[in-house]
C-alpha positions in Angstrom: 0.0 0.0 0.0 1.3 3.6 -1.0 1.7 6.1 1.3 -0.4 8.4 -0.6 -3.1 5.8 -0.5 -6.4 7.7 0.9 -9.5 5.8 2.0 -13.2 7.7 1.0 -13.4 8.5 4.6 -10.2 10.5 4.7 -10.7 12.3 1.3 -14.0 13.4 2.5 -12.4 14.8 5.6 -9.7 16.7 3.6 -12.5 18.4 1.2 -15.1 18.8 3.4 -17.7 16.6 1.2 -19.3 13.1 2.1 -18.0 9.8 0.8 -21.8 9.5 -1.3 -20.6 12.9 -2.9 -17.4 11.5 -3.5 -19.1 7.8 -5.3 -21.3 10.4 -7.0 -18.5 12.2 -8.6 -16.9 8.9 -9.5 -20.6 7.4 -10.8 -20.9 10.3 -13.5 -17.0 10.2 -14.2 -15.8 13.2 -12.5 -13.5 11.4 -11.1 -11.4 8.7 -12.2 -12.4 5.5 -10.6 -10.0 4.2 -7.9 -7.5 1.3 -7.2 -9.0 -0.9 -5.1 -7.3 -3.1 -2.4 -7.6 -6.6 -2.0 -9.9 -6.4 0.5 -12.5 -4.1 -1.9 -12.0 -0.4 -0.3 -11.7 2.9 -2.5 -7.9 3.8 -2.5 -7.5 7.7 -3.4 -4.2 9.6 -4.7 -3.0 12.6 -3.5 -4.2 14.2 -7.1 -7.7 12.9 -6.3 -8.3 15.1 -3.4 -6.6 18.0 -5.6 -9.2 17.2 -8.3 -12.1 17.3 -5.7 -11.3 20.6 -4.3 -11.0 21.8 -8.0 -14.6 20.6 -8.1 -15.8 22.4 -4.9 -14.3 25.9 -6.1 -15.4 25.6 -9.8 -19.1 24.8 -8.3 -18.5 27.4 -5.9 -17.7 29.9 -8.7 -21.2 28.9 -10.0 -20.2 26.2 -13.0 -22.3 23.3 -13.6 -21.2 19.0 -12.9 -21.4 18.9 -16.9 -19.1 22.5 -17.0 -17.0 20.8 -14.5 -16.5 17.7 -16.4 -15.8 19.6 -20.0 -13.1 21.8 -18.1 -11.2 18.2 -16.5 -11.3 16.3 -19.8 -10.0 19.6 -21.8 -7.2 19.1 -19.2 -7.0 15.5 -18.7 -6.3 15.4 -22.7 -3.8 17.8 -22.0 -5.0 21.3 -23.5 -5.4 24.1 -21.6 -8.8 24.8 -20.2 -8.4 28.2 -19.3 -9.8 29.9 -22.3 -12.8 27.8 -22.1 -13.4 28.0 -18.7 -12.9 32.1 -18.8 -16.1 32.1 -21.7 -17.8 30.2 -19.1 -17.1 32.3 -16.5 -18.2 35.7 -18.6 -21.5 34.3 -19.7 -22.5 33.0 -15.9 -21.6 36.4 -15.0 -23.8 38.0 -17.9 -26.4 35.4 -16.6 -25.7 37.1 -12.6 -26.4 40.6 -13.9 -29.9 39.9 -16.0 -30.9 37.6 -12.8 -29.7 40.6 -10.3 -32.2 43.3 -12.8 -35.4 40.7 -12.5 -34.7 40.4 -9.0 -34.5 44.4 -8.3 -37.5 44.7 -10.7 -39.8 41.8 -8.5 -38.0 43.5 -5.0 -39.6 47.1 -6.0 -42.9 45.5 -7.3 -43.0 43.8 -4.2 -42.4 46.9 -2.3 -45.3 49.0 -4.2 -47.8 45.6 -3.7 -46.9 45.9 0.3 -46.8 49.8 0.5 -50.6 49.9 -0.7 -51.4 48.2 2.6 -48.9 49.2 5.2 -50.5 50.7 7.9 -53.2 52.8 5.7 -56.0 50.1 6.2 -56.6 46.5 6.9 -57.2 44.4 3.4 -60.9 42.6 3.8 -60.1 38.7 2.6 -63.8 37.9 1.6 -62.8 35.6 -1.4 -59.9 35.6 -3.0 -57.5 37.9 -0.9 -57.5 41.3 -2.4 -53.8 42.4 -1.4 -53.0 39.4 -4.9 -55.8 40.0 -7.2 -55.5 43.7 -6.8 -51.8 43.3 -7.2 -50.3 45.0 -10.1 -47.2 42.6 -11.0 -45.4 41.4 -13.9 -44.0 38.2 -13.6 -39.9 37.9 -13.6 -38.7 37.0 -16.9 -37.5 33.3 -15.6 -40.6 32.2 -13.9 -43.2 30.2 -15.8 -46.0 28.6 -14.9 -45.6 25.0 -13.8 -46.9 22.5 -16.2 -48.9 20.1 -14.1 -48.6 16.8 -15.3 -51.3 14.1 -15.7 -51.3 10.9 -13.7 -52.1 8.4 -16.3 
């Protein structure tokens, strides 16, 4: 057994995930699959835990699993992901900005909707509640109705 032979348990300590997350990132190849020892256990390299922390930052800087796993096998082949990951990066932030407008759009709708009843009289709720139907709100770009499905 190597040195640098880590069990699941020990990799999950050193990133801060859960073995499941780790067998997760393996199952939809993440990962590379592990050596295993004669008696069956996971043994991780060194360069495993570097590649989960990799993982945890990247999702932390808001890239998908799929991103995630276009950016490692850019580098696994050997080419340099960097370009690729900084197009990534500018279009999630282009996605932050239009997400921050709809929000500060729906925050000052919200606002007006709550300063018609604040303290100037209490709404009557015969019905449908009148502080929502008499609402004047146009629905966020993103949200769409739910599609409710049959059960067949």
């Amino acid at each position: 057994m190597l040195m640098s032979s880590l069990l699941i348990g020990e990799v999950a300590e050193r990133t801060g995930l859960t073995p499941p997350t780790i067998r997760y990132y393996e199952s939809i190849g993440l990962l590379a699959r592990p050596v295993r020892s004669a008696t069956g256990y996971r043994r991780y390299s060194e360069s495993a835990v570097e590649e989960v922390q990799f993982i945890r930052k990247a999702q932390a800087l808001g890239f998908s699993l799929d991103e995630i796993g276009e950016i490692l096998k850019l580098s696994r082949a050997g080419k340099t992901p960097c370009t690729h990951v900084l197009d990534l990066a500018k279009r999630h932030l282009a996605a932050v900005d239009q997400r921050i407008q709809q929000l500060t759009v729906f925050k000052n709708q919200l606002a007006g909707e709550i300063g018609k009843w604040d303290g100037r009289r209490q709404p009557t709720c015969e019905g449908l509640c009148e502080i929502i139907a008499g609402a004047a709100v146009i629905v966020p770009m993103d949200v769409q109705p739910r599609q409710l499905k049959r059960r067949q």
